[in-house]
N, C-alpha and C positions, 0 to 999 in steps of 0.2 A: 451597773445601773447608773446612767447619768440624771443627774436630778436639775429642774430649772427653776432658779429665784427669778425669777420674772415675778413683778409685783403685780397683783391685780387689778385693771384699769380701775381707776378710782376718780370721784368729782376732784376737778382743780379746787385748788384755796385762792380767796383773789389775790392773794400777793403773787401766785406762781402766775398767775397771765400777765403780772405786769414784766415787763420787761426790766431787766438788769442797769439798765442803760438807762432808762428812768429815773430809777431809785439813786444811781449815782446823779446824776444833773440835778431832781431834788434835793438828797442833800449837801449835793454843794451848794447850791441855792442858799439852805438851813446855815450853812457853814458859814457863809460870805455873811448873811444875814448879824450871824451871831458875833463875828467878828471886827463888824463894822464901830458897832460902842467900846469893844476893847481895841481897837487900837485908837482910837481917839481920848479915851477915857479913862484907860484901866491904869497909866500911869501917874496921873492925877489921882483914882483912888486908892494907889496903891500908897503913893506917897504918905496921904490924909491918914490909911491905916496903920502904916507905920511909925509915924508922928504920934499918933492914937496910944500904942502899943506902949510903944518908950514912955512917954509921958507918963504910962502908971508904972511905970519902973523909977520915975522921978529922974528922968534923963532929958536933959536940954538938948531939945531941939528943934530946927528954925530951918523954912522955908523959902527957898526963893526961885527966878527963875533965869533958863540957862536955855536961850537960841530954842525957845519951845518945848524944850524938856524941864521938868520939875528938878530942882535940887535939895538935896536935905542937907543941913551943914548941921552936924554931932559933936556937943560937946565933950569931950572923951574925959576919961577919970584923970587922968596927966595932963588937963587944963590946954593940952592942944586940941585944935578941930579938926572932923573928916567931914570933907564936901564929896555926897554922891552923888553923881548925875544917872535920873532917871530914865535911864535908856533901854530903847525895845528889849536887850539882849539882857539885862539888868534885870528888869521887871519878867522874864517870863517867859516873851511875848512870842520871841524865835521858836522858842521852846517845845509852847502850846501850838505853835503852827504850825510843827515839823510833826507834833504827833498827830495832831488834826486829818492833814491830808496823807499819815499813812495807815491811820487808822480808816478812813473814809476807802482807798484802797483795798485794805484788809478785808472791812466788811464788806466791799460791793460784790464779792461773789456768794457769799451765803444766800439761799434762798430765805430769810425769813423778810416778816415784816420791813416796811419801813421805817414805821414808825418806834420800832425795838432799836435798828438802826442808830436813827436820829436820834435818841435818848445814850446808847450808849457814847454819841458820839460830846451831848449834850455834858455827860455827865464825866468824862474824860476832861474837856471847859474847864469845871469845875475842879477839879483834882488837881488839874497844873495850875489853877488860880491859884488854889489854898497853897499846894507846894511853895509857889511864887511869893507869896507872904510871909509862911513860915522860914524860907529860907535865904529872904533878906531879912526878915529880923535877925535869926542866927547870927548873921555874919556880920551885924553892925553892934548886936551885944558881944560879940565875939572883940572884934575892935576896941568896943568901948573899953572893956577891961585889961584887954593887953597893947593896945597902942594902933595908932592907924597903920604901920607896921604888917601887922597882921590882917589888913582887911584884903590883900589880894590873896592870900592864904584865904582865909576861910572862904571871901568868894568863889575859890577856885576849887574846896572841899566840899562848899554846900552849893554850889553852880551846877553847872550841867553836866558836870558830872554825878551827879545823884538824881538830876534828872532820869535817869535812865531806869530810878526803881519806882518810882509812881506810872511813869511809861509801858512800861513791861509789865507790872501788874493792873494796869487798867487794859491792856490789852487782850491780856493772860485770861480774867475775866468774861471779856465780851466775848472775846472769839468762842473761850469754852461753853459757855452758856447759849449763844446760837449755835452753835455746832453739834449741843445735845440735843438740844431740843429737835434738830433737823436730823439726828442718825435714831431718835426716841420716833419720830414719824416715819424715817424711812422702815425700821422694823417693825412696823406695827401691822 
């Protein structure tokens, strides 16, 4: 006896009339939007937060600028300096853009919302932001105690290569949680 899983016609949801192809051009849209303040900006606040951070560690350090990028120049415990230049790849910024548009990718074929979408994609932003701070402070307290020496070392341990675990579990995340919701509707 053969049996048919054939679903029974049921009302669309209006996210299923919209078109796939929509949802991606909006939020690329959302994407371009959200991107436009950090890359003009986010190296300037990154800077100020990092400055912010050390300072209540009572670590000198001083501000200036380099060909339109922010420099921080660290007093280190051995009375030499390290001058970092605040560059896109530095700050984050590669980073958050590579996962951005493969995340945006990832989710254009799920049928859910858009706007579920947008938020995860929002909230992805976010996560390589924080990463991006946490993991230049790392590597400039890293320095400061053991000599500037060490700061392409640590940059290159807390870099992007560790990029890949807030990546992977922000992804890990969104796709699972659309993806149940969407096999939770198709067996119902």
């Amino acid at each position: 006896m053969e049996e048919s899983y054939a679903h029974p016609s049921s009302k669309r949801s209006p996210y299923q009339t919209k078109s796939r192809t929509h949802h991606l051009i909006i939020a690329f849209a959302v994407l371009i939007l959200s991107f436009a303040p950090l890359w003009y900006g986010f190296q300037y606040f990154l800077t100020e937060a990092v400055k912010w951070l050390l300072s209540l560690s009572q670590i000198s350090v001083a501000e200036s600028s380099n060909a339109g990028a922010p420099l921080l120049v660290v007093k280190l415990l051995d009375g030499s300096q390290l001058s970092l230049a605040m560059t896109w790849q530095r700050c984050g910024l590669m980073s958050i853009t590579i996962f951005s548009l493969l995340l945006l990718f990832l989710l254009q074929p799920l049928g859910t919302s858009l706007w579920r979408k947008i938020a995860w994609l929002e909230f992805g932003l976010l996560m390589g932001l924080t990463w991006s701070l946490v993991r230049l402070s790392l590597a400039v307290l890293i320095s400061y105690h053991f000599g500037a020496g060490l700061m392409t070392v640590a940059d290159f341990l807390t870099g992007p290569s560790t990029d890949i675990f807030w990546a992977v579990s922000t992804w890990s995340l969104a796709l699972s949680t659309m993806a149940s919701k969407n096999a939770r509707r198709l067996n119902a």
